[in-house]
PDB file of the backbone (N, CA, C, O) and the ligand in Angstrom, with CONECT records:
HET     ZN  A 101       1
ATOM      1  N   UNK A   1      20.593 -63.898  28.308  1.00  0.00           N
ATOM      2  CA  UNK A   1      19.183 -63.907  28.643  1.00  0.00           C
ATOM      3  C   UNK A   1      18.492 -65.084  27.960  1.00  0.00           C
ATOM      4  O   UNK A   1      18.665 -65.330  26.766  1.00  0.00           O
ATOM      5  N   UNK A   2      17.821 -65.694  28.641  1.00  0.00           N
ATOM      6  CA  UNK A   2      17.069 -66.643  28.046  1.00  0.00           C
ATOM      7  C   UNK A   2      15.696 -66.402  27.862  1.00  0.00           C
ATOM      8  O   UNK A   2      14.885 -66.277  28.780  1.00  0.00           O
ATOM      9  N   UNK A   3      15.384 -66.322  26.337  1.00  0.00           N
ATOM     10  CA  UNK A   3      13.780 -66.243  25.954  1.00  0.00           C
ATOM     11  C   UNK A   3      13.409 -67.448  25.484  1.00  0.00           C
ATOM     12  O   UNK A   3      12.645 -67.491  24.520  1.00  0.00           O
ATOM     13  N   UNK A   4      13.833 -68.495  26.016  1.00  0.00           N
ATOM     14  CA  UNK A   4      13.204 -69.586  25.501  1.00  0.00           C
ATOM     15  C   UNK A   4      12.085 -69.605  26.722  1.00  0.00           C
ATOM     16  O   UNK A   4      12.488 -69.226  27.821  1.00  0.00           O
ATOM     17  N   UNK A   5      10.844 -69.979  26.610  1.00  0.00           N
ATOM     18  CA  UNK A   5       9.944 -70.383  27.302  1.00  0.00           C
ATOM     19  C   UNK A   5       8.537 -71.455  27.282  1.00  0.00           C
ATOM     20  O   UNK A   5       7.778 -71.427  26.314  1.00  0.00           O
ATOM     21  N   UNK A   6       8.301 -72.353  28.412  1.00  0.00           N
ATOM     22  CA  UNK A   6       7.515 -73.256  27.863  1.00  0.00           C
ATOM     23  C   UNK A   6       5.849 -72.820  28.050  1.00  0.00           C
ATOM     24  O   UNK A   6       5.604 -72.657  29.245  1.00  0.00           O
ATOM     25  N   UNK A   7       5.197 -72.697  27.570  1.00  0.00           N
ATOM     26  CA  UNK A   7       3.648 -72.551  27.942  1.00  0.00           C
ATOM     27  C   UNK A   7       2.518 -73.464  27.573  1.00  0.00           C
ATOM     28  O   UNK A   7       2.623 -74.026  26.482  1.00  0.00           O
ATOM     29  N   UNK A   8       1.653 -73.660  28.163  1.00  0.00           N
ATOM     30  CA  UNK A   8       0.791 -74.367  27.887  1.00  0.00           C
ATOM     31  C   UNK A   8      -0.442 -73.874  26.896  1.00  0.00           C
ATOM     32  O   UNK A   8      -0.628 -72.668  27.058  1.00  0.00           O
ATOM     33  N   UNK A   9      -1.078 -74.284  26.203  1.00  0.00           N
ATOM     34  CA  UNK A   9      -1.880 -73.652  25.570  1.00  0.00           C
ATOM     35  C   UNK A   9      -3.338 -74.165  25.166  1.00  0.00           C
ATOM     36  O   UNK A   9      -3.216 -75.390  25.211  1.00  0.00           O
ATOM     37  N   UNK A  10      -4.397 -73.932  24.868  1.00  0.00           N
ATOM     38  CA  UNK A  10      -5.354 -74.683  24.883  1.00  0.00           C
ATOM     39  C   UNK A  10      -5.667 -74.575  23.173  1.00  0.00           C
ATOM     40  O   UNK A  10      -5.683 -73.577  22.453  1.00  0.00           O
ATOM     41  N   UNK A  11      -5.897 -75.974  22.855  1.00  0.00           N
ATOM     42  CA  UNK A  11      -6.151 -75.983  21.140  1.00  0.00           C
ATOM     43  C   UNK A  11      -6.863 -75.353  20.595  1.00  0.00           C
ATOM     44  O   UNK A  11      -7.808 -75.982  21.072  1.00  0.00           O
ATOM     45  N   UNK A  12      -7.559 -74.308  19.711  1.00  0.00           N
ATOM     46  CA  UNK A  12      -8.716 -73.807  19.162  1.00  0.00           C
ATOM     47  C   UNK A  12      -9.623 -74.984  18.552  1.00  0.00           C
ATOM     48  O   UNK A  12     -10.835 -74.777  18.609  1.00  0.00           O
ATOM     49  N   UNK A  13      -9.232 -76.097  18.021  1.00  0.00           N
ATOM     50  CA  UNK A  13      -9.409 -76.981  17.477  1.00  0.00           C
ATOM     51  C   UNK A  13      -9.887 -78.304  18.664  1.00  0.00           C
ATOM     52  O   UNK A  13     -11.023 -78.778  18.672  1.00  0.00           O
ATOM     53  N   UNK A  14      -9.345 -78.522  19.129  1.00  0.00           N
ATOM     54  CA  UNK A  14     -10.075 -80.014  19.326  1.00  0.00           C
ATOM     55  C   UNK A  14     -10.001 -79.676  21.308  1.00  0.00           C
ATOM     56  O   UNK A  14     -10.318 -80.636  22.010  1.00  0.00           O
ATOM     57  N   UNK A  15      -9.740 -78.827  21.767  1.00  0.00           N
ATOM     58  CA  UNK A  15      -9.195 -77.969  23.339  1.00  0.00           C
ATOM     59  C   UNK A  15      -8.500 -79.255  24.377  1.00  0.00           C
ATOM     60  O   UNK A  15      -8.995 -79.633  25.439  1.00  0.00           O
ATOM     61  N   UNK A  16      -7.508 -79.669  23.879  1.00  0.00           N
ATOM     62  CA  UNK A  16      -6.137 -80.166  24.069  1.00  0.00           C
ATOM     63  C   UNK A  16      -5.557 -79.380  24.956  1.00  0.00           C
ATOM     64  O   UNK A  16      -5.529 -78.206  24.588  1.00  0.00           O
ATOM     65  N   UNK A  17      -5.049 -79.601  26.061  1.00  0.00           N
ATOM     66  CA  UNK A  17      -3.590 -78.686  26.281  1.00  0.00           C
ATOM     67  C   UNK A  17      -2.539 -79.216  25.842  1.00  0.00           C
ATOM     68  O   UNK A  17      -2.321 -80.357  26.249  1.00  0.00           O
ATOM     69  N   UNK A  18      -1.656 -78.672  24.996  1.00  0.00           N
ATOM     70  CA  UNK A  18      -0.336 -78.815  24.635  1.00  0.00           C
ATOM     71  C   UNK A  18       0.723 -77.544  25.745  1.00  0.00           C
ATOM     72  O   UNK A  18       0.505 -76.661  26.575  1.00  0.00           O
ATOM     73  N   UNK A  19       1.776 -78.133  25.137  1.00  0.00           N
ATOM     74  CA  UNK A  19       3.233 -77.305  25.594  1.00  0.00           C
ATOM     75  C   UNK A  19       3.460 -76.920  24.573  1.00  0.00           C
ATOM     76  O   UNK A  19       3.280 -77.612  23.571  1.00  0.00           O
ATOM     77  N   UNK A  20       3.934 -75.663  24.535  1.00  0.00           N
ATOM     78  CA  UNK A  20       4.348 -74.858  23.413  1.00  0.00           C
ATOM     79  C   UNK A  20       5.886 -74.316  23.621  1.00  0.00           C
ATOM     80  O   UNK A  20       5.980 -73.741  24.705  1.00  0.00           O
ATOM     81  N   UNK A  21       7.341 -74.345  22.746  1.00  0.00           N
ATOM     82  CA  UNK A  21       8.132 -73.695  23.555  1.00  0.00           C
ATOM     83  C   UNK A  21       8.226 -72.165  22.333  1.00  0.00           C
ATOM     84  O   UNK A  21       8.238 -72.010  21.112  1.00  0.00           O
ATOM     85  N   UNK A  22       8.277 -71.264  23.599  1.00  0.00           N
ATOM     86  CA  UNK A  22       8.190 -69.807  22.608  1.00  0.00           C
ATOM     87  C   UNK A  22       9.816 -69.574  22.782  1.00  0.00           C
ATOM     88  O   UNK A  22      10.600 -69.800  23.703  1.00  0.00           O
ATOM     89  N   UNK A  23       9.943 -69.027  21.490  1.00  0.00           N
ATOM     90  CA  UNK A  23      10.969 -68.191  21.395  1.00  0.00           C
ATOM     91  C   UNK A  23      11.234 -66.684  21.514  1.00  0.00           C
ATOM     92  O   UNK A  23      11.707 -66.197  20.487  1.00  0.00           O
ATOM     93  N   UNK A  24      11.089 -66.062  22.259  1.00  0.00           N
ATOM     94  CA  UNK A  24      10.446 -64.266  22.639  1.00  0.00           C
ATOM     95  C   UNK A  24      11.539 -63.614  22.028  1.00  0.00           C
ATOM     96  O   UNK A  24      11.704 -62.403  22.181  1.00  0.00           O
ATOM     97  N   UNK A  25      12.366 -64.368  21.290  1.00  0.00           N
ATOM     98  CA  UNK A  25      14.013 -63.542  21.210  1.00  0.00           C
ATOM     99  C   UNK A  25      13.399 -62.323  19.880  1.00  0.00           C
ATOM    100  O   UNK A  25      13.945 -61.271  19.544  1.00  0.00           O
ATOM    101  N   UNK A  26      12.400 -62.795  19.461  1.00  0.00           N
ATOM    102  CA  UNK A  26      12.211 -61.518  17.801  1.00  0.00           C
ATOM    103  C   UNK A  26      11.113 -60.479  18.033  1.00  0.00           C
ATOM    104  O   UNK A  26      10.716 -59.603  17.265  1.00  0.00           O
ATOM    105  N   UNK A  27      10.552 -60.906  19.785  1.00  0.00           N
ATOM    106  CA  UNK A  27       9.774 -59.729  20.231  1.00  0.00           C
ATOM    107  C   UNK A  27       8.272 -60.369  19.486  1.00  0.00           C
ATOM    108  O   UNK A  27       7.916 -61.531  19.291  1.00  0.00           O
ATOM    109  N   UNK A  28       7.670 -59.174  19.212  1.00  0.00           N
ATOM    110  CA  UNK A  28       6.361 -59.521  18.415  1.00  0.00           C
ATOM    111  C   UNK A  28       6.472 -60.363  17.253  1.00  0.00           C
ATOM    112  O   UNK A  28       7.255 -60.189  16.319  1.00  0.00           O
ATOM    113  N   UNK A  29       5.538 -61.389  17.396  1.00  0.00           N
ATOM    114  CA  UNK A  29       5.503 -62.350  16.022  1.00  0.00           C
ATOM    115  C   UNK A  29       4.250 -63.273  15.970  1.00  0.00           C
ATOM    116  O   UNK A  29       3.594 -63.585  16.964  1.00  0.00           O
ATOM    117  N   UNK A  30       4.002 -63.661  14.733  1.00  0.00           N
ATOM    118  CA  UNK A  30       3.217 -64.605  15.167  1.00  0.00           C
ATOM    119  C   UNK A  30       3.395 -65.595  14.384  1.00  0.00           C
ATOM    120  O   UNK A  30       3.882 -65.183  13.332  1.00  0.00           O
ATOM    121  N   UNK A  31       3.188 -67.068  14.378  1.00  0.00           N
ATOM    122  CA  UNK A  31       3.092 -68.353  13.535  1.00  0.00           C
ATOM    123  C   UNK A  31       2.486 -69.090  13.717  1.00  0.00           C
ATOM    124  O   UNK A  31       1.709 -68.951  14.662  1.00  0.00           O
ATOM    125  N   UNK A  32       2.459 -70.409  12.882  1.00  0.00           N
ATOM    126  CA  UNK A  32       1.264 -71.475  12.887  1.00  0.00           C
ATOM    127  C   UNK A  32       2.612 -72.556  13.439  1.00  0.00           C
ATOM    128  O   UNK A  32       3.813 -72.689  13.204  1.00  0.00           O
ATOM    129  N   UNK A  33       1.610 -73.162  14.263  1.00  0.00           N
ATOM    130  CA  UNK A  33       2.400 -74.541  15.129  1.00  0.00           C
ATOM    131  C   UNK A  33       1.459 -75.713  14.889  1.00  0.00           C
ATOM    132  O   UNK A  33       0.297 -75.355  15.084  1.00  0.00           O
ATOM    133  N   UNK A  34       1.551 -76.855  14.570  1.00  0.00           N
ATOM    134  CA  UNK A  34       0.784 -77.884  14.409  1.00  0.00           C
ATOM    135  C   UNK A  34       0.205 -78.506  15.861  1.00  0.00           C
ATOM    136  O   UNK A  34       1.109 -78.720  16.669  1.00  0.00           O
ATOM    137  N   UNK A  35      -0.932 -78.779  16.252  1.00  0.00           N
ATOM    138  CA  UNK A  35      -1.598 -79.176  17.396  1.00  0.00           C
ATOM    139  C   UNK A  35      -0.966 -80.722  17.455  1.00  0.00           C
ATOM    140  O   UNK A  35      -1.219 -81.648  16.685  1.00  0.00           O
ATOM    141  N   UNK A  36      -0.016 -80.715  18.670  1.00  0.00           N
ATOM    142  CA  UNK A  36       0.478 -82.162  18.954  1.00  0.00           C
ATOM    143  C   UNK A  36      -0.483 -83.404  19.256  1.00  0.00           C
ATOM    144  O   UNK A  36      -0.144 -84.588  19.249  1.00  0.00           O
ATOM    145  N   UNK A  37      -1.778 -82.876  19.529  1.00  0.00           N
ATOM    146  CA  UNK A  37      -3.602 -83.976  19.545  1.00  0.00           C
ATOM    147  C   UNK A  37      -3.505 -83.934  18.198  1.00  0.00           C
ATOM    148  O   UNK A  37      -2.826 -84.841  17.716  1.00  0.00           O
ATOM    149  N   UNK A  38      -4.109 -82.939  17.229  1.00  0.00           N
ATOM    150  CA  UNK A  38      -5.281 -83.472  16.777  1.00  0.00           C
ATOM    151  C   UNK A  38      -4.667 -82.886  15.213  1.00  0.00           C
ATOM    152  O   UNK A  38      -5.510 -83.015  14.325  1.00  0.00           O
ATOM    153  N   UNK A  39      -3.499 -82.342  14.808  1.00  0.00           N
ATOM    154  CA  UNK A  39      -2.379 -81.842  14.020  1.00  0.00           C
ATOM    155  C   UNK A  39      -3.043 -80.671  13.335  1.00  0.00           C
ATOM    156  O   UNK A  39      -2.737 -80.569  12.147  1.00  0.00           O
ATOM    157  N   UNK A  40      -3.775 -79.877  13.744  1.00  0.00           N
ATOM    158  CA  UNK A  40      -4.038 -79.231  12.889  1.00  0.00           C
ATOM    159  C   UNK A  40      -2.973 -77.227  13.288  1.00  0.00           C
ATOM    160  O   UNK A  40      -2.122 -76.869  14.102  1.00  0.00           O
ATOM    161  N   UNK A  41      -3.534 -76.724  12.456  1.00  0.00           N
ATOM    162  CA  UNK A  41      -2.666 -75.838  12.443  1.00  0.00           C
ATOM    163  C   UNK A  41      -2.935 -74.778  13.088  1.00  0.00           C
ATOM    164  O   UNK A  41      -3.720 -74.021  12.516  1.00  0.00           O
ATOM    165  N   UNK A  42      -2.306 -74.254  14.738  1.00  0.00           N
ATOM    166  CA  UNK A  42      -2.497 -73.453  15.785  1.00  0.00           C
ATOM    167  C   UNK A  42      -1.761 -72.166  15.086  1.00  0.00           C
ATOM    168  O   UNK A  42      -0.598 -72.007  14.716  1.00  0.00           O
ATOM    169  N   UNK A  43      -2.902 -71.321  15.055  1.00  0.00           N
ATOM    170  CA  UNK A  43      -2.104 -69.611  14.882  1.00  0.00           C
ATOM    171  C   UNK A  43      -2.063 -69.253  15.794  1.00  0.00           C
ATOM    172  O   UNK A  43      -3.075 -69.269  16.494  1.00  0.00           O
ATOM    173  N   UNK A  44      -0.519 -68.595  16.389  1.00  0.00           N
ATOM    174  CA  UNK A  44      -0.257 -68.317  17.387  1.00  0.00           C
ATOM    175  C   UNK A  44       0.355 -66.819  17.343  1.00  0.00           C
ATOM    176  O   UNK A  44       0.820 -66.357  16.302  1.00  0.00           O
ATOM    177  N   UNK A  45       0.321 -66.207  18.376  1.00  0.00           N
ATOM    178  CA  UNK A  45       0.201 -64.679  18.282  1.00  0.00           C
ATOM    179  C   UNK A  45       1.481 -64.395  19.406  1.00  0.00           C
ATOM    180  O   UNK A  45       1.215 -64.752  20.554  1.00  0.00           O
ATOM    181  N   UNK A  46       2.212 -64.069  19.289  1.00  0.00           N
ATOM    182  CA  UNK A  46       3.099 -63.356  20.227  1.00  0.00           C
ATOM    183  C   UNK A  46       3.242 -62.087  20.944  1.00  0.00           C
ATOM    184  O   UNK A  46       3.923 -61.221  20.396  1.00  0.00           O
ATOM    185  N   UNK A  47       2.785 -61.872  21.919  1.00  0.00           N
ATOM    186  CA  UNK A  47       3.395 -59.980  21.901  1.00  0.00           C
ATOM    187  C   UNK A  47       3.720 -59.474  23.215  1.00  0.00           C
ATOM    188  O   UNK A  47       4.330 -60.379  23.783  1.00  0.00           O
ATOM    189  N   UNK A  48       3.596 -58.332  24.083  1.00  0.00           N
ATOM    190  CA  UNK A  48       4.013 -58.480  25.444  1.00  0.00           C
ATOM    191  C   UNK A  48       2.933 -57.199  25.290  1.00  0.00           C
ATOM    192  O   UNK A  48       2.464 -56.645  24.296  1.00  0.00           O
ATOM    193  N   UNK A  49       2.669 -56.884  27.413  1.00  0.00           N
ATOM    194  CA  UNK A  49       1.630 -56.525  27.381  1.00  0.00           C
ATOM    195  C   UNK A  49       2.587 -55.046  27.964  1.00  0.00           C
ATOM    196  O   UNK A  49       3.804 -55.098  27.790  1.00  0.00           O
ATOM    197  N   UNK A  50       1.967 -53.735  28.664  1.00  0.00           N
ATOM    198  CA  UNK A  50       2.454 -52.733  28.963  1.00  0.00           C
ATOM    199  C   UNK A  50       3.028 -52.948  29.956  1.00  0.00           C
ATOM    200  O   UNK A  50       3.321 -51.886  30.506  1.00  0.00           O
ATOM    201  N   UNK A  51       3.435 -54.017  30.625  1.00  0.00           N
ATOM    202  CA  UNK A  51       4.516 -54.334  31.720  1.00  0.00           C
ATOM    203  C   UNK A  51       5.454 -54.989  31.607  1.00  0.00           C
ATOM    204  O   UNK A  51       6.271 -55.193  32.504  1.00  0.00           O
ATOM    205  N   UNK A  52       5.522 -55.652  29.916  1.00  0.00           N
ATOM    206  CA  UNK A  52       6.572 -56.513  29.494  1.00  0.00           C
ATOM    207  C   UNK A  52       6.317 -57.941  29.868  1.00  0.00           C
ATOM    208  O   UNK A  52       7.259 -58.723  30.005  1.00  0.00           O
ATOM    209  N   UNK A  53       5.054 -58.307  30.039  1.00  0.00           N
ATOM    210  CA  UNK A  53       4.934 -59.840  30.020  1.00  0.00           C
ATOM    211  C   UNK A  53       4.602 -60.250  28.791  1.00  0.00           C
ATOM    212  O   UNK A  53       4.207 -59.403  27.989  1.00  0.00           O
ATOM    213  N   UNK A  54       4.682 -61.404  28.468  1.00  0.00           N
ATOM    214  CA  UNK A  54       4.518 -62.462  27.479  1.00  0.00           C
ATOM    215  C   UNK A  54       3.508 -62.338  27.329  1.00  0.00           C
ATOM    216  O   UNK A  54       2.977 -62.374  28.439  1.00  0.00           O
ATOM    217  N   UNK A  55       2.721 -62.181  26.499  1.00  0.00           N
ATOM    218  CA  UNK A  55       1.519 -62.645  25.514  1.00  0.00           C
ATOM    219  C   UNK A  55       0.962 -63.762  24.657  1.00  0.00           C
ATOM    220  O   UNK A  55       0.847 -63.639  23.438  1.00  0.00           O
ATOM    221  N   UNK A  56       0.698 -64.604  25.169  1.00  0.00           N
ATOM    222  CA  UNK A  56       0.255 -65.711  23.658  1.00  0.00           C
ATOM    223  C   UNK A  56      -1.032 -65.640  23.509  1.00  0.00           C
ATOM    224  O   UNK A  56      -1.865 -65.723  24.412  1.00  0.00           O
ATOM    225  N   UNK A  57      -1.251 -65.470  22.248  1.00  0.00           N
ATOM    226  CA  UNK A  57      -2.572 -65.365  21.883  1.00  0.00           C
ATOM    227  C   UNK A  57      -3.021 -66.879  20.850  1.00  0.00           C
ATOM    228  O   UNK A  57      -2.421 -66.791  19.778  1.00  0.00           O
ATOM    229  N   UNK A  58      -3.518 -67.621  20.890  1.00  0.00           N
ATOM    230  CA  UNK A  58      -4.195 -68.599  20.238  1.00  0.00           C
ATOM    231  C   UNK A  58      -5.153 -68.436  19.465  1.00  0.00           C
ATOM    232  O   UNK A  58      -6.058 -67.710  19.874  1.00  0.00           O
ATOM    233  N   UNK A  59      -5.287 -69.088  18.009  1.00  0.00           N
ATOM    234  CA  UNK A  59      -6.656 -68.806  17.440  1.00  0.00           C
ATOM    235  C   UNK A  59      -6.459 -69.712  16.262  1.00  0.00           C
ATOM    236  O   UNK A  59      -5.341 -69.964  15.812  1.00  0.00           O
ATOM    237  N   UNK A  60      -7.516 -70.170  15.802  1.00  0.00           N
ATOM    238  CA  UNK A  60      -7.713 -71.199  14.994  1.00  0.00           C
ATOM    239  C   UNK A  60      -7.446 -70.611  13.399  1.00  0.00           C
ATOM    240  O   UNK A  60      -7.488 -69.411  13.127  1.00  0.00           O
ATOM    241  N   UNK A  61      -7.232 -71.437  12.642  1.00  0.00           N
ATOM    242  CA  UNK A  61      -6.825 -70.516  11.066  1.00  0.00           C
ATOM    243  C   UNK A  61      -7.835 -70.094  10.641  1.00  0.00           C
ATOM    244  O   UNK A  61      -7.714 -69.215   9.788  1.00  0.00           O
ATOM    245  N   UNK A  62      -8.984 -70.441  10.961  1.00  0.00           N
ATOM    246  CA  UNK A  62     -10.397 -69.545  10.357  1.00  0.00           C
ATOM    247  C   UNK A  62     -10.898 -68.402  10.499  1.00  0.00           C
ATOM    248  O   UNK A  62     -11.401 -67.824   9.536  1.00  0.00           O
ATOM    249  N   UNK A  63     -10.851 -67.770  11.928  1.00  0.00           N
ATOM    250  CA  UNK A  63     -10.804 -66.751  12.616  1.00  0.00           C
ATOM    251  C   UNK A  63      -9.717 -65.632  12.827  1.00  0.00           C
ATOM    252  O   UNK A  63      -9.019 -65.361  13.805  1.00  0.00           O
ATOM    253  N   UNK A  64      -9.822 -65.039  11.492  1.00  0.00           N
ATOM    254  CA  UNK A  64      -9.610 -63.807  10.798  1.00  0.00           C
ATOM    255  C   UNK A  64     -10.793 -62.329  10.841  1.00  0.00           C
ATOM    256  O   UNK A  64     -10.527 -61.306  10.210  1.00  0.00           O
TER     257      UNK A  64
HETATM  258 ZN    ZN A 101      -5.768 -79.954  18.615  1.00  0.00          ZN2+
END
């Protein structure tokens, strides 16, 4: 099975679209990815929804 996947994402920071490639293989997760514009640091949210799709959630490191 392949959980590699590419998505696009919009920057919290400077609203860039980048490509993001997810790795879905650990299920729920989340990490910081550096914005390929503007480098700053994308928190990114992983999860799937009640039908088993992909989830990415985006949000800037401030917004806690
Ligand atoms: Zn950016």
């Amino acid at each position: 099975m392949n959980t590699l996947e590419e998505r696009s994402i919009d920057c919290p920071y400077c609203g860039e679209e980048i490509e993001i490639l997810i790795d879905f293989s650990f299920g729920e997760e989340s990490y910081i990815e550096d914005c390929q514009v503007c480098c700053r640091p994308i928190d990114i949210y992983l999860g799937e929804d009640e039908r088993g799709e992909l989830i990415v959630r985006v949000s800037d490191e401030n917004s806690v």
